[in-house]
N, C-alpha and C positions, 0 to 999 in steps of 0.2 A: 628356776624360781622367777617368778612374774609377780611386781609389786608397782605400788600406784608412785612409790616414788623410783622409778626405775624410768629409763629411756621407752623400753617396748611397753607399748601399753597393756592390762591385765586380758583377758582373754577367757570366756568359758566354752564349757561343753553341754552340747544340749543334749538331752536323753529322749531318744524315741519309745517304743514298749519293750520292756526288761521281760527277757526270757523270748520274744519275736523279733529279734533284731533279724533275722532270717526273711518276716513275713511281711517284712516292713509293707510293700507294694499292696498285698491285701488286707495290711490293714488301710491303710488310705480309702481303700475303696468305699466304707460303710463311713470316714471321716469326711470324707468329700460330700458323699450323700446327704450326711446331716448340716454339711455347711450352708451347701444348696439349700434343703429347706430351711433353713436358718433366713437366708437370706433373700430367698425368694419370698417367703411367709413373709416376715418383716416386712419387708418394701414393697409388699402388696396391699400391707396396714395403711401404712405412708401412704400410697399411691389414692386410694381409697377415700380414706379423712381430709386430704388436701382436695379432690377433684369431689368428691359428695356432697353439696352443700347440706343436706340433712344430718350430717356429721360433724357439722362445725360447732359444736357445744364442747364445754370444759372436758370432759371424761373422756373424750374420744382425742383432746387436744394433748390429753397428759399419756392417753394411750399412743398418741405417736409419738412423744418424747421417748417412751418405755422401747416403743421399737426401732427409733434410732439408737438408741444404746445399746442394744442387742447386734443390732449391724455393726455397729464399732465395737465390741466385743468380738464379734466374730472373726474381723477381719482384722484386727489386732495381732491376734495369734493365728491366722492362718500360712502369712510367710515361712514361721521358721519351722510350723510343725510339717507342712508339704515338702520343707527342704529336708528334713528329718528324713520323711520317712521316703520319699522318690529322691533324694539326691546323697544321702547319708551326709547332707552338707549340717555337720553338729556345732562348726567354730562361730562366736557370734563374739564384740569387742564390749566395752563396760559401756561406750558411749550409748551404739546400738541398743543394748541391754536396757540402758536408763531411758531410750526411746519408747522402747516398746513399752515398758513397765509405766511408764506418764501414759499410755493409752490406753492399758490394758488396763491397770488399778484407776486409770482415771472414770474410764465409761462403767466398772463396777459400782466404784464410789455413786456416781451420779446415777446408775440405777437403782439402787439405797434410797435417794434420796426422792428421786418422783415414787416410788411406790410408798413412800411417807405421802407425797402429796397428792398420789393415788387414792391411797385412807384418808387423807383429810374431806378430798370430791367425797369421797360414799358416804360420808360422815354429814355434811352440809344436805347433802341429798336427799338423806333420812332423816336426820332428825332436825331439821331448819327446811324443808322445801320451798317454802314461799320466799324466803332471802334468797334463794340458791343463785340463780340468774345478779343478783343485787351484791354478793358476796366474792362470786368466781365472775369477775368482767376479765376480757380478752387482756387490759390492759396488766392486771394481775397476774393473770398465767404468763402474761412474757417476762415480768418483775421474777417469778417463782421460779421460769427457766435461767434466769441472770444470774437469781441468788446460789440455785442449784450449780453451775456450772463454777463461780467462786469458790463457792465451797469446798469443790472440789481442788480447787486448786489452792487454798489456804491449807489442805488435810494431807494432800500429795506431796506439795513442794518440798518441804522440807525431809521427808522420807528419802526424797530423789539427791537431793543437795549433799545430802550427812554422806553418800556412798564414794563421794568424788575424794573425801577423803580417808578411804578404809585403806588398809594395803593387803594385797591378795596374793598367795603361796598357790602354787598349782597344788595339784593340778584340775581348781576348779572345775569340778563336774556336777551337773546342774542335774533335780529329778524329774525335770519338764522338758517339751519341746520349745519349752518360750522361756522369758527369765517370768520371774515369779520372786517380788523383794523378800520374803523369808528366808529363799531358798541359796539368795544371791549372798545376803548378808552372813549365810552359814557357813559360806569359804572362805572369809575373813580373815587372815594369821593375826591381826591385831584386833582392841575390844569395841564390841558391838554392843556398848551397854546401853551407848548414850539411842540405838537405832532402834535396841529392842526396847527401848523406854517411850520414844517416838511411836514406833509403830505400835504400840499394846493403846496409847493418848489416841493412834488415829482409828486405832480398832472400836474405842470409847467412847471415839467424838460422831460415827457411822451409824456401826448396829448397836453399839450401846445406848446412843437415843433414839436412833429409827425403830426398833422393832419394840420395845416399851411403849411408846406413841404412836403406832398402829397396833398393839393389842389394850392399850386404852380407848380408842379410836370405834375400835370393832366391840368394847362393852360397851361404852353407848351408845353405840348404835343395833348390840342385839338388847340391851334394854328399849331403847325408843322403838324396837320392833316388836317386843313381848306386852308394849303398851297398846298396841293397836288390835282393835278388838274382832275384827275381821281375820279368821284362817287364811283367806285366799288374798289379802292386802300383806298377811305377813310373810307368804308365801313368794310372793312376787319383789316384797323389798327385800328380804334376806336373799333372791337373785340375782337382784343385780349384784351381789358382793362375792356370789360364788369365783368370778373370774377372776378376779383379785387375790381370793384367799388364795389358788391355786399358783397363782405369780410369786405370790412372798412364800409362798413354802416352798417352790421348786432353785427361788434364788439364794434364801436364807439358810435352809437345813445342809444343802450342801457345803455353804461358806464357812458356818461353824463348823462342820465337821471338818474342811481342811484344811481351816486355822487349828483345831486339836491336833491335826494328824503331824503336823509341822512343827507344833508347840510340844507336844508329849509322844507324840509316836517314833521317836527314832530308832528304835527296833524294827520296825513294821516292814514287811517284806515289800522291795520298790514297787510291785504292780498297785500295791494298794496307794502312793501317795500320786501313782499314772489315774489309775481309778476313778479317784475321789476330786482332781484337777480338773480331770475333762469332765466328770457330771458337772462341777462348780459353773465351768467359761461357756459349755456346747450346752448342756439340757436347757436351761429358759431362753435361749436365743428360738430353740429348736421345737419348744413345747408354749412358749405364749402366744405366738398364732395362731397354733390350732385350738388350743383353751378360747381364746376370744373368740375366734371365727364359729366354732362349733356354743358357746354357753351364753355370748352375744345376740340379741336377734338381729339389731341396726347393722352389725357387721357383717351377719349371714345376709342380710338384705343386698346389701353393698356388694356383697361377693356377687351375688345371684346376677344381681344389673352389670356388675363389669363381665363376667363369663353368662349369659341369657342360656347358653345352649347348655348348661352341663346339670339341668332336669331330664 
């Protein structure tokens, strides 16, 4: 038995894919690939928005915040799921655990939070454009990057602090390749009320205001675009937002479903809580580049001038 008031410190087990514990090597193969584009897309964002000056506007400024989060998502949980699945290496300590977890729910958190401030640009955009430049100054967007990254860390901390004093029975086995705090605080032998009262506060203080305030965000702003008496003017504003909409649906529908899957699914066969983890951490790392680079035009531009030959 392994407890937090014990000499040896607690210890878990990481879980690679239930029922391919055999296949581990190929599955890496198609995780690797996605990491890659994960992170090659990203940081091609990056690379782009920083070097283009014709990019240097608010929207493209809060689109590299969005793609630095996704690079720190990504490589968050790339150590322990490559040690999973190429090293069978599953032991990870509570310290380690509470590392990864500050970085992993931290860079979610904070991607929460620019795709609020994501909706707020398309919102100024459309329906204020003459303030828009007067409204989003440079000086703002770093104020917004400030406030976002506190935030983060006034929603986390405490989630991370409350664990140092849980006490843990083996033989803690984990349903991720990474730690993941629902999953960590459910091997507990003693009560996780005060944690699960915490974490449901920081679930509320996230998406429970972020995604209300970006679909208030997007009715006024498809009102302010049903106002405009132009087809082909409302055609073009309701585009700029298609890339956006795609970003919060591919980061949001997954989250909630693997906060239910965690919350109510404890029956549920383990590939579905392997499943539903990696759409949540790997898909928008993996699909908001090509969303933007392909529904973007200033980015297709950008792409085109950084690779000329690949018409």
């Amino acid at each position: 038995m392994l407890s937090a008031g014990n000499s040896t410190p607690p210890t878990f087990f990481l879980t690679g894919v239930p029922g391919l514990e055999a296949f581990h090597i190929w599955v890496s193969i198609p995780f690797c690939c996605l990491c890659t584009i994960a992170l090659l897309g990203n940081s091609t964002i990056l690379y782009v928005v920083i070097t283009d000056s014709s990019l240097h506007e608010p929207m493209y400024y809060f689109l590299s915040m969005l793609s630095t989060t996704d690079i720190g998502i990504t490589v968050s949980s790339l150590p322990t799921t490559l040690g999973v699945l190429w090293f069978n290496a599953r032991i990870i300590s509570l310290d380690a655990c509470i590392v990864q977890m500050f970085f992993l729910h931290g860079f979610t958190l904070m991607e929460s939070s620019v795709l609020l401030a994501m909706a707020f640009d398309r919102f100024v955009a459309i329906c204020n454009p003459l303030r828009y430049a007067v409204i989003l100054t440079n000086s703002r967007i770093i104020k917004a990057g400030v406030v976002i990254f506190v935030r983060m860390l006034i929603i986390l901390m405490p989630l991370l602090l409350l664990l140092k004093g849980l006490s843990f029975c083996g033989p803690n086995m984990l349903s991720h390749s990474y730690c993941y705090h629902p999953d960590v605080i459910k091997c507990s032998c003693s009560s996780i009320k005060v944690n699960c009262i915490c974490g449901f506060v920081a679930l509320i203080l996230t998406s429970g205001i972020d995604v209300p305030c970006i679909l208030l965000s997007y009715v006024l702003i498809i009102k302010s675009i049903l106002s405009v008496a132009s087809p082909e003017e409302r055609q073009k504003a309701f585009g700029t937002c298609i890339s956006h909409i795609g970003a919060v649906a591919i980061f949001y529908i997954p989250w909630v479903i693997l906060a239910l899957v965690h919350r109510f699914g404890h029956k549920a066969p383990p590939y579905i809580h392997t499943l539903m983890s990696n759409l949540h951490f790997l898909f928008p790392p993996v699909l908001n580049p090509i969303i933007y680079s392909v529904k973007t035009k200033q980015i297709r531009k950008a792409f085109c001038r950084l690779f000329p030959n690949t018409d």
